[in-house]
N, C-alpha and C positions, 0 to 999 in steps of 0.2 A: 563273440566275434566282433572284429570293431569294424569301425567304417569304413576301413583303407578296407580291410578285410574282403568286407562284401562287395565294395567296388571293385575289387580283382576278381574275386571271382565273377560277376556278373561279364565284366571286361573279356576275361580269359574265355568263359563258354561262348560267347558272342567270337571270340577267335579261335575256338576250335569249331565251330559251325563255318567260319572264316574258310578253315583251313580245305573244305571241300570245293568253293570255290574259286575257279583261276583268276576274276580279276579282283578278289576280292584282297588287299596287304594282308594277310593274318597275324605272321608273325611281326608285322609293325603296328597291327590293333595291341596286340599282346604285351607290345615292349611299351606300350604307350600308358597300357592301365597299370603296367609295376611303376613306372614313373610317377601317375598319379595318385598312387594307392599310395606308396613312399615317401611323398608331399603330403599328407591326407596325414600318414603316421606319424609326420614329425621328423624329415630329414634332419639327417648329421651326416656328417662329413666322411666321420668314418664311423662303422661301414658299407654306409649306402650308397657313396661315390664310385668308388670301386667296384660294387654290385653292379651298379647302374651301367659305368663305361664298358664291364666286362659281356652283360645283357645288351647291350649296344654293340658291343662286335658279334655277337653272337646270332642277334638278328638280322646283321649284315650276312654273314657267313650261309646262314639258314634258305637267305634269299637266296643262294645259288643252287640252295639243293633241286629245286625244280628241273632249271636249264643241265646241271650236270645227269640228273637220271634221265632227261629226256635224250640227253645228247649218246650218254651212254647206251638206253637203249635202240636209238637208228643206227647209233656205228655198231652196236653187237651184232642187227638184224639185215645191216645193209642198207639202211635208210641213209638220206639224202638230208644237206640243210632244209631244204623246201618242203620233207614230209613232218619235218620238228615247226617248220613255221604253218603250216595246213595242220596239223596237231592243234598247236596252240589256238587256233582261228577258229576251228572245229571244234571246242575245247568253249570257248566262249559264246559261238552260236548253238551248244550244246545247254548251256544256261536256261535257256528260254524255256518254259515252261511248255508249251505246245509239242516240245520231241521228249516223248518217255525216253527214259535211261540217258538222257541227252549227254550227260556228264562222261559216260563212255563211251556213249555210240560216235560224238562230235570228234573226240580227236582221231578217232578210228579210222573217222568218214574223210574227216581232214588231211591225216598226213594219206589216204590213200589215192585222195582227188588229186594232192598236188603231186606224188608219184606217177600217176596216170597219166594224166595230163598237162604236167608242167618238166618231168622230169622223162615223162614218155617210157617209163619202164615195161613190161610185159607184167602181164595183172598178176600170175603168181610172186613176182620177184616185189611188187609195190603192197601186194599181203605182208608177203613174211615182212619188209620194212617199215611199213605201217602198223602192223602186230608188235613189233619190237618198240616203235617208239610209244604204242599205245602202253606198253609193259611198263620202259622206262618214265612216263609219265605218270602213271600208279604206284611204280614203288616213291617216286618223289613224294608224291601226295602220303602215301606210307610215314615215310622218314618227316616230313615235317610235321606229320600229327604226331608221332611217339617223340620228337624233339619239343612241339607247344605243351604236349601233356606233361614230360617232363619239366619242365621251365616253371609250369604253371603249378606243379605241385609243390617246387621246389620255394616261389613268390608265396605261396599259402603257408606253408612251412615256416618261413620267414616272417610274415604278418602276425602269424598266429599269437594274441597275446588274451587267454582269460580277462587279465584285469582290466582292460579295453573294451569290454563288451558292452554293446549298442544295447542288448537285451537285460541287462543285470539294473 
């Protein structure tokens, strides 16, 4: 394994641990260590440029998955802009170490506070849309981990070179 090698990976695990939390860039941790690993390997033009810009749209792109499953999940369940913004909030005071399961319970709690009481819904109609954005906010969190693990396999794959190795 060479150097670029093990700094990606080290990079990559650090961004798929990323990927569970919200304020955490993951997929910009991830695009950051193929850059550096890249540079590390001995960039050329071609075809690591290409790699690169193409990993760079891809990381843009990736960033939307979040906002589009959340968004899809409220509109599926009848949620509200304001239960995806109490989602996300809930989502972030769910981090905090002192609430178990905070990472689910938070956006749960969130998009159903601002249903309740900001959107004034009746409590089972601010469930089902706080259920649905909770949903759509896990499959996001889903979809961007099987998109870093792919990416990252794909970067390992790439790096991979026997006669480069740090160990030999």
């Amino acid at each position: 394994m060479s150097l670029a090698f093990l700094v990606f990976l080290v990079v990559w695990l650090i961004g798929l641990v990323a990927t569970f939390i919200p304020v955490l860039p993951a997929t910009f941790i991830i695009f950051v260590g193929s850059v550096v690993a890249t540079f590390l390997d001995g960039f050329q033009v071609w075809p690591d440029l290409p790699f690169l810009i193409t990993l760079g749209v891809v990381t843009i792109l990736v960033g939307f998955v979040d906002n589009l499953a959340s968004a899809w999940g409220a509109r599926r369940y009848g949620g509200s802009k304001q239960a995806i913004w109490g989602a996300l909030i809930g989502g972030l005071v769910g981090i905090l170490p002192i609430i178990p399961f905070g990472l689910i319970i938070g956006p749960l709690l969130g998009a159903l506070i601002a249903e309740l009481f900001i959107v004034r819904k009746p409590f089972p109609e601010a469930l089902r849309s706080a259920w649905g954005t909770l949903i759509g906010l896990l499959a996001g969190i889903a979809a961007k981990f099987v998109l870093h693990v792919l990416i990252g396999l794909f970067e390992l794959w790439r790096l991979y070179d026997p006669a480069k190795s740090v160990f030999a």
